[in-house]
C-alpha positions in Angstrom: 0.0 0.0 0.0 1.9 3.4 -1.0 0.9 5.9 1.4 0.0 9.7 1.0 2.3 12.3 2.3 1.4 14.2 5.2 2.6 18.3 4.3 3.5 20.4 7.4 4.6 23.5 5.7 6.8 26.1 7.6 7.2 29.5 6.7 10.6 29.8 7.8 13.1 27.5 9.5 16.8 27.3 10.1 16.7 23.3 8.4 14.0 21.1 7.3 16.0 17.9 8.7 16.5 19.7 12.4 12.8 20.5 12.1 11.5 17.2 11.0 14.1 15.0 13.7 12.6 17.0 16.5 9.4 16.0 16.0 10.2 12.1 14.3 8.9 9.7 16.9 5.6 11.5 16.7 5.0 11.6 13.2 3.9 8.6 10.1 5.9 7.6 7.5 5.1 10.0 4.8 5.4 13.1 6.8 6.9 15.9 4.9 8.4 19.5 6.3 8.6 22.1 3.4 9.4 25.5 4.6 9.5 28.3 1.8 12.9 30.2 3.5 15.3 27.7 4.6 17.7 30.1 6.7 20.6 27.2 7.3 19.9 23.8 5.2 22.7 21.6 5.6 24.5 19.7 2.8 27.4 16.6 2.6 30.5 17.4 4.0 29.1 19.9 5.9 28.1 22.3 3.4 25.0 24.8 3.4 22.5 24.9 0.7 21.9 28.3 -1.1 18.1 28.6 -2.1 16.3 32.5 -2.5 13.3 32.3 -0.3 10.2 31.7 -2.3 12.0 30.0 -5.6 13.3 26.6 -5.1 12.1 23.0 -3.0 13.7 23.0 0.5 11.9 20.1 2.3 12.0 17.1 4.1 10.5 13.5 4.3 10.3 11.1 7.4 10.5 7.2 5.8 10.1 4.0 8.0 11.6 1.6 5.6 11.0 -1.2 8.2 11.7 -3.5 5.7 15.4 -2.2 5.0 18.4 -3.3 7.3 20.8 -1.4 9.0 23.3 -3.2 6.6 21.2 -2.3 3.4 20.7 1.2 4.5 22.4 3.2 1.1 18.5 1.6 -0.5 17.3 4.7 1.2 19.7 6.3 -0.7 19.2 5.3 -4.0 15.1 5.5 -3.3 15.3 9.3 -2.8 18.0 9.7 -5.7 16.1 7.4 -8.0 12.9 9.0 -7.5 14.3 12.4 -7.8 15.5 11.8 -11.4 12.2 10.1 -12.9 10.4 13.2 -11.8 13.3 15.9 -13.0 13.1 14.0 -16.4 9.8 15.1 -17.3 10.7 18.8 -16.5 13.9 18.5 -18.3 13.7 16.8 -21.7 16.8 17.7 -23.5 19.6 17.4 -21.2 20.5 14.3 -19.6 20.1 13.8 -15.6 22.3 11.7 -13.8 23.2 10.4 -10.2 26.7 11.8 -9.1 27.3 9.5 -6.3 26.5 9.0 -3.6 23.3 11.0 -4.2 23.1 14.4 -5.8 21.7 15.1 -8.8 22.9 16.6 -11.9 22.4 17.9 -15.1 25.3 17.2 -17.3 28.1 18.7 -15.1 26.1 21.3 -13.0 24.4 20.1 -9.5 20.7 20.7 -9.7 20.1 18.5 -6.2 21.2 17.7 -2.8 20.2 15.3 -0.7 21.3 14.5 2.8 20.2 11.3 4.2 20.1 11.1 8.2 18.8 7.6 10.0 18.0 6.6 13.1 19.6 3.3 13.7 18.3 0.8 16.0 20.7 -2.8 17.0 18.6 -4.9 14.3 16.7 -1.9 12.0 16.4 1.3 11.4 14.4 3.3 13.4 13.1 6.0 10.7 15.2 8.0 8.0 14.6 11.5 7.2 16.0 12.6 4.0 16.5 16.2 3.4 16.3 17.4 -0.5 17.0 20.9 -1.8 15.9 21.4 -5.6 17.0 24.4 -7.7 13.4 24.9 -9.3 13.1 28.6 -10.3 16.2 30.8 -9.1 17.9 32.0 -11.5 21.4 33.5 -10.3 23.2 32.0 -7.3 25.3 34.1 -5.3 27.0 31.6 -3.0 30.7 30.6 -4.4 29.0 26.9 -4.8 31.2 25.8 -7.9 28.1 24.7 -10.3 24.3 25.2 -9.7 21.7 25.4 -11.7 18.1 25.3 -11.9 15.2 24.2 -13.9 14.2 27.6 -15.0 18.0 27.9 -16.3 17.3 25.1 -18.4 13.9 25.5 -19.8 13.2 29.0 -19.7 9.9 28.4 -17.6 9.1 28.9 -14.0 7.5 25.5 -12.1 4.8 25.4 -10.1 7.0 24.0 -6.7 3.9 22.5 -4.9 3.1 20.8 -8.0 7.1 19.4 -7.9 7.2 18.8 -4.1 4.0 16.5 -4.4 5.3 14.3 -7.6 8.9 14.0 -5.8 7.3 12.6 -2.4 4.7 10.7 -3.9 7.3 9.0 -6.2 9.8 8.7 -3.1 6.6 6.6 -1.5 6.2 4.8 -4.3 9.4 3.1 -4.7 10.0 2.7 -0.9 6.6 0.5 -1.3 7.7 -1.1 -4.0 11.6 -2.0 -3.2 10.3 -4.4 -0.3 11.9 -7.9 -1.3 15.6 -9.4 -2.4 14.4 -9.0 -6.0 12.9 -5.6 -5.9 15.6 -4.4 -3.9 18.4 -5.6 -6.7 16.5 -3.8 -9.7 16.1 -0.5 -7.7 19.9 -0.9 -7.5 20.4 -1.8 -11.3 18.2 1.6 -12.1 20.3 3.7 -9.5 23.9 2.3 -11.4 22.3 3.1 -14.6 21.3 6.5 -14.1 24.7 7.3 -12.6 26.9 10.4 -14.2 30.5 9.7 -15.6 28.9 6.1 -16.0 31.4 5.9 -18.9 35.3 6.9 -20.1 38.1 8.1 -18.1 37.9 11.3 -15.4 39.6 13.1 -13.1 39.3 12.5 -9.2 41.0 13.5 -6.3 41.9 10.5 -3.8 41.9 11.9 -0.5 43.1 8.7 0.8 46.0 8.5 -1.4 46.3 12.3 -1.7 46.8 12.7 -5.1 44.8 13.3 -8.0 43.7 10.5 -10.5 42.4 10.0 -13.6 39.6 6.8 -13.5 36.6 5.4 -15.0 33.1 3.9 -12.8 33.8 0.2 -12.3 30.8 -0.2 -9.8 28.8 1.1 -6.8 28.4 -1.8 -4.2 24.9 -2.2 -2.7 26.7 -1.1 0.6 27.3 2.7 -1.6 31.1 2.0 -1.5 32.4 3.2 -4.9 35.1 1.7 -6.9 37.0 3.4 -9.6 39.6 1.8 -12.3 42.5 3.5 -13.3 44.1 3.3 -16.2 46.8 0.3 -15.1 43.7 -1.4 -14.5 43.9 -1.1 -10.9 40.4 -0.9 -9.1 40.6 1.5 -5.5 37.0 1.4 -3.8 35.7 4.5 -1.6 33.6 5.5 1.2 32.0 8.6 1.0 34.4 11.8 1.5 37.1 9.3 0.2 37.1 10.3 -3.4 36.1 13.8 -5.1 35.1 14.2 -8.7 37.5 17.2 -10.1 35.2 19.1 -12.5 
């Protein structure tokens, strides 16, 4: 049964993710904090997210993907990503949309999406997840010294309605967390996530933090764990956890 999600808008709040852990244990799968002036959304590695007030998708959604372990947890991951790209495809026709791993979204080589996933882990599951997305929907300059934004309305010239978007990117997000429930189900929503993955082919540069020195690699595979391997061009394979590797641009 996919569920409907619940909308608690906000007018204004310093992050959608502090606002929606506070209240967690009270709320139903499904529940969704939107807030149209995020003052302080947080990003990976610790970065904010730049979004005018009023123009682009700051929000949250609560999931209790009881059927997920703690082990399998980077599904919630590739849910959220996945979903995020079937919608963005029907707003963007003529430029491809990929996954840059782990999980933000991209159009060609400019970042349209973040996503920062937070769970609550319990010994044996996971309590609840709450994964924070930031869309660049109708903004048109970014101030910030972020290194590539972009937005729909840069691409197609026409503003989007953003309840409209927030709506078809949760109900999609609570479609596929219905629908990956089993082994099987699990293993194609995996297959879709490698597939839509960007720099899924040829040789790129990367900077190897562990190894401290840049490289020039191609995707090998992402594990269903979300560990990352890349194979240089000896043929060796190296395999990352996240803030292990950096994609030089």
């Amino acid at each position: 049964m996919i569920i409907a999600p619940k909308y608690i808008w906000l007018d204004k709040t310093n992050s959608t993710n502090s606002a929606l852990a506070a209240i967690a244990n009270e709320c139903e799968h499904g529940t969704v904090i939107a807030t149209h002036n995020q003052t302080a959304g947080r990003g990976q590695r610790g970065n904010t997210w730049e979004a005018q007030p009023g123009e682009n998708l700051t929000f949250s959604i609560l999931l209790r993907p009881l059927h997920i372990s703690p082990r399998d947890q980077f599904a919630i991951s590739e849910i959220v990503s996945v979903a995020i790209v079937n919608v963005l495809r029907n707003y963007i026709t003529t430029q491809p949309i990929a996954i840059k791993w782990p999980n933000d979204i991209y159009v060609n080589d400019l970042k349209i999406c973040g996503i920062l996933i937070e769970n609550a882990l319990s010994a044996s599951s996971i309590t609840h997840s709450i994964a924070g997305i930031g869309i660049n929907v109708n903004q048109q300059h970014f101030l910030s010294d972020a290194p590539n934004p972009v937005s729909i309305v840069n691409i197609t010239h026409s503003a989007t309605n953003l309840e409209t978007l927030l709506d078809q990117v949760c109900c999609e997000i609570l479609r596929l967390s219905a629908w990956a429930i089993t082994p099987e189900t699990l293993q194609q929503l995996h297959a879709q996530y490698c597939s839509m993955l960007w720099r899924r082919s040829g040789f790129h540069s990367y900077f190897d933090c562990i190894a401290n020195q840049p490289i020039q690699a191609q995707l090998d595979n992402v594990a269903t764990n979300g560990i990352l391997s890349l194979r240089l061009q000896d043929g060796q394979v190296r395999s990352y956890a996240f803030k292990e590797i950096k994609a030089i641009l």
